[in-house]
C-alpha positions in Angstrom: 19.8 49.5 12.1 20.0 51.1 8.2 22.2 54.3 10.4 24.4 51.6 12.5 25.1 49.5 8.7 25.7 52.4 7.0 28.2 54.0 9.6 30.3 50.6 9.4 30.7 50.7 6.0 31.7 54.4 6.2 34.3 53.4 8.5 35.0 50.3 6.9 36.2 52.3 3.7 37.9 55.0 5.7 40.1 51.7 6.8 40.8 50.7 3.4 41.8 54.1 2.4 44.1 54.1 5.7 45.9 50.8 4.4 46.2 52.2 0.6 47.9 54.8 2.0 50.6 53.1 4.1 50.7 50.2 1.6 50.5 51.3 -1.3 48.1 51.0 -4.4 49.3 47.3 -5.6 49.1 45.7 -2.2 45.7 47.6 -1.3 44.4 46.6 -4.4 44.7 42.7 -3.9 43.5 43.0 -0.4 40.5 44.2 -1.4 40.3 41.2 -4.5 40.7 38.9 -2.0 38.2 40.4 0.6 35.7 40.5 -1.7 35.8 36.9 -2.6 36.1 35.7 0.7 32.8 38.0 1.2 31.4 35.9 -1.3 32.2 32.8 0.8 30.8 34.5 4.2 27.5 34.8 2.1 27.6 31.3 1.2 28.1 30.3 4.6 25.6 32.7 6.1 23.0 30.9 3.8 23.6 27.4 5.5 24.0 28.8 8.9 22.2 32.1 9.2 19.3 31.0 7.1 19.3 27.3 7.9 20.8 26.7 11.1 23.2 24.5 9.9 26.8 23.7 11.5 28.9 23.6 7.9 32.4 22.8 9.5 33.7 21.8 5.8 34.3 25.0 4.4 37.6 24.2 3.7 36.8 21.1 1.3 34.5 23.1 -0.8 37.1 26.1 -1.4 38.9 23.3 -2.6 36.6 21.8 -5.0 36.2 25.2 -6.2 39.7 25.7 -6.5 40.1 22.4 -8.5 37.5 22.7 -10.8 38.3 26.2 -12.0 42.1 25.0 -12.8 40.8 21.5 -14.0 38.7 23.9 -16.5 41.1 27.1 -17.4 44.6 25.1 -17.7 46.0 24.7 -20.9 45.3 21.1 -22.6 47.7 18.8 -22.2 48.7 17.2 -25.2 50.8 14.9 -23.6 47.8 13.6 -21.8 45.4 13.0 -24.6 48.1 12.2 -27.4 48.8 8.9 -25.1 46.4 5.2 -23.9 45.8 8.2 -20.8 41.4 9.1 -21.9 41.4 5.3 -22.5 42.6 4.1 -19.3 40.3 6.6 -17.8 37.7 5.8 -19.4 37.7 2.1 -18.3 37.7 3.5 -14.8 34.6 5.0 -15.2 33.0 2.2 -16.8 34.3 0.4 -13.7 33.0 2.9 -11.6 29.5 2.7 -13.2 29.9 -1.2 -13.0 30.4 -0.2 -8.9 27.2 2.1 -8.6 25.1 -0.2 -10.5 25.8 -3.2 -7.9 25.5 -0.9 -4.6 22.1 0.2 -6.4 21.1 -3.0 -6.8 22.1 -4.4 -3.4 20.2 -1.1 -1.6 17.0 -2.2 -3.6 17.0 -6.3 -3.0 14.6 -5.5 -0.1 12.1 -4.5 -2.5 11.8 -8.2 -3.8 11.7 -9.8 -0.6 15.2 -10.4 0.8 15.1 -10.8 4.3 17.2 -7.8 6.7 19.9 -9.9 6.9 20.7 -10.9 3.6 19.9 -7.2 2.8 22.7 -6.1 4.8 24.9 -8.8 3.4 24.4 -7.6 0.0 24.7 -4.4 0.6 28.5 -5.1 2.6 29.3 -6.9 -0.6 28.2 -5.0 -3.5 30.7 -2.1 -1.4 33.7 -4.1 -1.6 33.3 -5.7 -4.7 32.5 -2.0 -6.3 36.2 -0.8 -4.5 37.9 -3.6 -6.1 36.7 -3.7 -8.9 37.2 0.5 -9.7 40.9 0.4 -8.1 41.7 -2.6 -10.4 41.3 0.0 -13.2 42.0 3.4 -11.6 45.2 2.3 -10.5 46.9 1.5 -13.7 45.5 4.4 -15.1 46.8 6.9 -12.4 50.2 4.8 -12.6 50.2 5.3 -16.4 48.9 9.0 -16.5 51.9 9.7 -14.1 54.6 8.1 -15.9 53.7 9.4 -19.4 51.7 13.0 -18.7 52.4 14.1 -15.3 48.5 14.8 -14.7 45.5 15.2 -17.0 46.1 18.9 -17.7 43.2 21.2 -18.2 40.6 21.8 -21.0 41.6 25.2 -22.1 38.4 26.9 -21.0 37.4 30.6 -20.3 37.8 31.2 -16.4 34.5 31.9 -16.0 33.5 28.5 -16.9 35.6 27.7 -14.1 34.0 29.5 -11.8 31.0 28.7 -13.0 31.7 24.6 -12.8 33.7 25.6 -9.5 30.1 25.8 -8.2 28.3 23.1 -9.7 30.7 20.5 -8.4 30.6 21.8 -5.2 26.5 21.6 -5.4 27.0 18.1 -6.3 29.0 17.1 -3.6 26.6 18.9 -1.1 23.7 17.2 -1.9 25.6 14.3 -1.2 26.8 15.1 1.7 22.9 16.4 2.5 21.6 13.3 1.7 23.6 11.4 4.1 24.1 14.2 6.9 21.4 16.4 7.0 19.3 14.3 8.8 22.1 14.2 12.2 22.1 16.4 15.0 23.4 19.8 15.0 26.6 18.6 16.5 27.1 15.4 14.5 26.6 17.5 11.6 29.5 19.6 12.8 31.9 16.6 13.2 30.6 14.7 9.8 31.1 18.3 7.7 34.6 18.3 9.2 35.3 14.4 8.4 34.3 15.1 4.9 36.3 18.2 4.8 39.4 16.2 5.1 38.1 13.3 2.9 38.4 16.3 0.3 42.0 17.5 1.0 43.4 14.0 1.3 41.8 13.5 -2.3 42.6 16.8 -3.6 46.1 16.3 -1.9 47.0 13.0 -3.3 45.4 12.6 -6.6 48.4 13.1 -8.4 47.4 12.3 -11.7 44.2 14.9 -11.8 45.7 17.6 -9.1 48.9 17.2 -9.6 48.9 17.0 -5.4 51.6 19.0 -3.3 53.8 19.6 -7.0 51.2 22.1 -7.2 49.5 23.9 -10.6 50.6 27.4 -11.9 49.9 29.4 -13.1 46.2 29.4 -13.2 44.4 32.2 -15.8 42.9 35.0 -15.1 39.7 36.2 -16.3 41.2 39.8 -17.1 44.8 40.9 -18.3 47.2 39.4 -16.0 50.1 42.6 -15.2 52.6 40.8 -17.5 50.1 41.0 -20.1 49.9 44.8 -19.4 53.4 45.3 -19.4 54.5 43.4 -22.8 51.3 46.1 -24.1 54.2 48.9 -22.9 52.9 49.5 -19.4 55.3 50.4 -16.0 55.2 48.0 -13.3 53.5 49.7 -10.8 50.2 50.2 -12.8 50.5 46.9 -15.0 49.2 45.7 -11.2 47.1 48.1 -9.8 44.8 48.1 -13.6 45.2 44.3 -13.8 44.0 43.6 -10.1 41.1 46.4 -10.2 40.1 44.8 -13.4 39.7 41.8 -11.1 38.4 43.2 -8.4 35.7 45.0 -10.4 34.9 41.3 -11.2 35.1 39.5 -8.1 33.0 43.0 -7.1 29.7 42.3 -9.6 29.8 38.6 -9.1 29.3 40.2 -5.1 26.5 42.4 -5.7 24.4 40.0 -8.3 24.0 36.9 -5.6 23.7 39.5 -2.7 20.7 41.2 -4.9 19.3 37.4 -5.7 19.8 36.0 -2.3 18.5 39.5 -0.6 14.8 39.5 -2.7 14.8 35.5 -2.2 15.3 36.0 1.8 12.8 38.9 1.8 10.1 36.5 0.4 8.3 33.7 1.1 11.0 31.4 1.0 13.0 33.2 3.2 10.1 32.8 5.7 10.1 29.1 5.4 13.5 29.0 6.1 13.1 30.9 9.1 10.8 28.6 10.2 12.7 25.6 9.2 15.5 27.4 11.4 13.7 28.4 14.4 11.2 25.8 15.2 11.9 22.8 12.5 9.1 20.3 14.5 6.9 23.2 14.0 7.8 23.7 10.4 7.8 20.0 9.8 3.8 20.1 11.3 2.9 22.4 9.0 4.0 20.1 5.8 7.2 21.1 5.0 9.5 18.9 4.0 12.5 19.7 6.3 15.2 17.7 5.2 15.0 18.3 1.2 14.6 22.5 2.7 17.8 22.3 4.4 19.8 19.9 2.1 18.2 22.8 -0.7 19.6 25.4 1.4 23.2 23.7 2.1 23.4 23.2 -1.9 22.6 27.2 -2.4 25.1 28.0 0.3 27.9 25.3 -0.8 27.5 26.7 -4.2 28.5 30.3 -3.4 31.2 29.1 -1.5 32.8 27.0 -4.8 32.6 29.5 -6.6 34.9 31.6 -4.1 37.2 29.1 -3.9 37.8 29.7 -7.1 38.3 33.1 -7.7 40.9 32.8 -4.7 42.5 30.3 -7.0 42.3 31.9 -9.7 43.6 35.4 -8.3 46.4 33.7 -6.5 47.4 32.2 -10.2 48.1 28.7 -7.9 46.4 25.4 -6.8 48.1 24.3 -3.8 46.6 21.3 -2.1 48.9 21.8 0.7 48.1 25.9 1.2 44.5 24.8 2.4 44.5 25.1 6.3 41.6 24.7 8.3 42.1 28.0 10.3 42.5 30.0 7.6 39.9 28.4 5.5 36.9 27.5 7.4 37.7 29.0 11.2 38.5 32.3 9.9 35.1 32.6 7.7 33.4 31.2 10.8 34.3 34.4 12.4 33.2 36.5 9.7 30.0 35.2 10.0 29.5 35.9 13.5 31.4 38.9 13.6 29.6 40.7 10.7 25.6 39.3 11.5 24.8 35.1 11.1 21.2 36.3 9.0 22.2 39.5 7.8 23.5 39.0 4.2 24.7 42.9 4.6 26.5 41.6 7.9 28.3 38.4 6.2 30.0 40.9 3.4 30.8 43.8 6.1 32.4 41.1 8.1 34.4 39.1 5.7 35.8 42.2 4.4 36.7 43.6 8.0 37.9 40.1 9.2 40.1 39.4 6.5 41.7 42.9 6.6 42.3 42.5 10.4 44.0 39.1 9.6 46.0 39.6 6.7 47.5 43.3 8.2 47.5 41.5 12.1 50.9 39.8 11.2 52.9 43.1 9.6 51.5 45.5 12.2 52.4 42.5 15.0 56.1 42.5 13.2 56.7 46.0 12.8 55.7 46.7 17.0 58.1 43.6 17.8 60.5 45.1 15.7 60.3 48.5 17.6 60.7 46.9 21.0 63.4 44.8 20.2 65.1 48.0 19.4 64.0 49.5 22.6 64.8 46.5 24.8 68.4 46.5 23.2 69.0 49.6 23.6 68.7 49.0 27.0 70.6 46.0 27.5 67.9 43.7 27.6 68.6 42.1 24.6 66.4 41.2 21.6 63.0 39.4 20.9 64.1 36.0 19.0 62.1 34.7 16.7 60.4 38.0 15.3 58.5 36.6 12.2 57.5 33.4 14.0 55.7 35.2 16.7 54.2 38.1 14.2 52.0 35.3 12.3 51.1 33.2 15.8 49.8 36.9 16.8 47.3 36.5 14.2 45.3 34.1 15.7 45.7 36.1 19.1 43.9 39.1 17.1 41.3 37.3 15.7 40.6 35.3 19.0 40.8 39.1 20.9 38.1 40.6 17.9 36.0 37.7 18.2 35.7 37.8 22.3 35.1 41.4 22.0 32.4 41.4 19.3 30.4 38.2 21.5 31.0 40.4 24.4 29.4 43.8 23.1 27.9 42.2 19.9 26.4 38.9 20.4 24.3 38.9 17.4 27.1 40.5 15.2 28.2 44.2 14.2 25.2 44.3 11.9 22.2 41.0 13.0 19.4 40.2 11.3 16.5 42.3 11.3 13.1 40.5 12.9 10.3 41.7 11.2 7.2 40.7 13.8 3.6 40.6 12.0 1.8 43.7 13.5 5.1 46.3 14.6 5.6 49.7 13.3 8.4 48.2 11.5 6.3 45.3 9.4 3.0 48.2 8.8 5.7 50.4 7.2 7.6 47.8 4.9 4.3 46.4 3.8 2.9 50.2 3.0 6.9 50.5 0.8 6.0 47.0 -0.8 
């Protein structure tokens, strides 16, 4: 298995020397930024569903969380915002808001003093609708106002890092909600919940004009290196101003990689990782045994979630952009599905392999797909046959052709991914000789 990883990864860097030299430097360069963080995210999601079993079908809403909270922390501070009745307004809000969560609180606890089911239920229906009129009779004004006067809140004028950091925390807060509430459906409800709250998340991201700014979009996000323009007012050329800057990045986005694979590696090795394997495999068994399933897996889907903030917002941050309206489901939770599978659901060195591979074969799929219908256009009209219409149109529908084509071929020869995990079975030659290592 250590032979078949390490010849993958051999040819896996052959292929990114094969692009660098048809692409050039620049263009190699940011692939590789961006395949690195989306390796980051594969990890994240090989956590919840390699280790945990769970169906995660929300990837997309947490790359967006990640993606707002690093801009919401990097942006500049705008003046215009807090110079105006803007932080008062708000702050009202949230007093409202608390007002809100105090009364559902107290409505979910009434059967503790005796209130019968049905009046339970009553107050619980009425502690949620007077907690949403009560918060939109003060967020509305507010957003209205912030609007009109600021445009949208701004940021705080924070190192990136911070962003990424926070990028991860809010999307840990938001999955032990979701845990709380979800976690305890089946698999397949899970799947379809994860995908409702996914869209919850864009529509809020999307709309929020006042905090996101929505579809007018938020540039240009920092960096937590020299951007090129930086490098180039310092008196360097073009051409290297973007290869330093983006290996800067990438060397980055590369540490940030190989920290949480060393962390989540040794955790998985140990007794925790067992547990979760047992959760995973047999959770009644598990659950017989005294584990507390449910607070296991929502721990697990908060570990995973957070991994996958914090790549949603280096993608933000490298791509110097928060666009609400960028964020597509195929691209940002089908495609790291794939990854998953592809490279090894289980194997953390299978998650990176194949989010690096899989996001090279889709980003090049659509100019190697343009370049071969440009050829045979040529060919066919030098024939008479006429052209192909539509060139570019079909070039980026052929990506999802490829990917559906790697996919089919890696379940077909591959079921358990390029490189699966690795059983280690109490009493084999492979178990004596890792506990004689260890």
């Amino acid at each position: 298995m250590i032979a078949r990883a390490v010849s993958l990864y051999l040819g896996l860097f052959v292929l990114i020397l094969v692009v660098g030299v048809f692409t050039g430097a620049p263009f190699t360069v940011r692939l590789c930024v961006e395949a690195a963080a989306y390796a980051l995210i594969a990890l994240g999601l090989n956590i919840q569903w390699g280790y945990g079993g769970l169906f995660n079908f929300g990837v997309m809403g947490f790359l967006m969380v990640g993606g707002f909270a690093v801009t919401f922390i990097s942006m500049p501070v705008n003046m215009d915002f807090w110079g105006s009745e803007g932080p008062f307004l708000l702050f009202k809000a949230l007093l409202a808001a608390v007002v809100g969560a105090a009364l559902i609180i107290g409505a979910n606890r009434l059967h503790r003093y005796g209130a019968s089911a049905r009046w339970h239920r009553t107050a619980q229906i009425a502690a949620w609708i007077v907690a949403y009129l009560v918060y939109r009779s003060q967020i509305d004004p507010a957003a209205a106002y912030i609007e009109a006067e600021a445009g949208f809140v701004g940021g705080l004028g924070l190192p990136v890092f911070l962003g990424w950091i926070f990028g991860g925390v809010l999307a840990a807060g938001i999955a032990y909600v979701i845990g709380k509430i979800c976690l305890g459906l089946r698999t397949d409800y899970l799947a379809i919940a994860t995908i409702g709250i996914s869209e919850i998340i864009r529509a809020l991201v999307k709309n929020m004009d006042w905090l996101t700014r929505g579809t007018l979009t938020v540039s240009p996000v920092p960096w937590p290196v020299p951007k090129p323009q930086e490098l180039q007012e310092w008196g360097m050329d073009t051409a290297a101003s973007f290869i330093y800057a983006r290996g800067a990045y990438l060397v980055v986005v590369i540490l940030v990689v190989l920290v949480v694979l060393f962390l989540i590696q040794r955790a998985y090795g140990g007794p925790w990782g067992r547990m979760m394997r047992a959760i995973r495999d047999n959770h009644i068994a598990a659950a017989s045994m005294g584990k507390n399933v449910k607070s296991r897996q929502i721990e697990i889907f908060v570990f995973g979630s957070v991994l996958i903030g914090i790549g949603g917002a280096i993608l933000t941050s490298f791509a110097q952009i928060l666009d609400p309206g960028g964020y597509q489901p195929i691209n940002h939770t089908f495609l790291i599905w794939v990854m998953v599978i592809v490279g090894g659901a289980g194997n953390n060195f299978g998650a990176v392999f194949g989010g690096v591979f899989i996001f090279i074969v889709w980003s090049l799929s659509a100019n190697v797909s343009q370049a071969m219908f440009v050829n045979l256009s040529d060919w066919f009209e030098s024939w008479g046959w006429g052209t192909i219409p539509d060139v570019e149109s079909r070039s980026l529908q052929m990506r999802v052709f490829v990917l559906g084509l790697v996919i089919t071929l890696a379940l077909r020869y591959a079921p358990k991914g390029l490189i699966p995990e690795v059983i280690w079975r109490h009493g084999s030659e492979t178990e004596k000789a890792r506990s004689k290592q260890t």
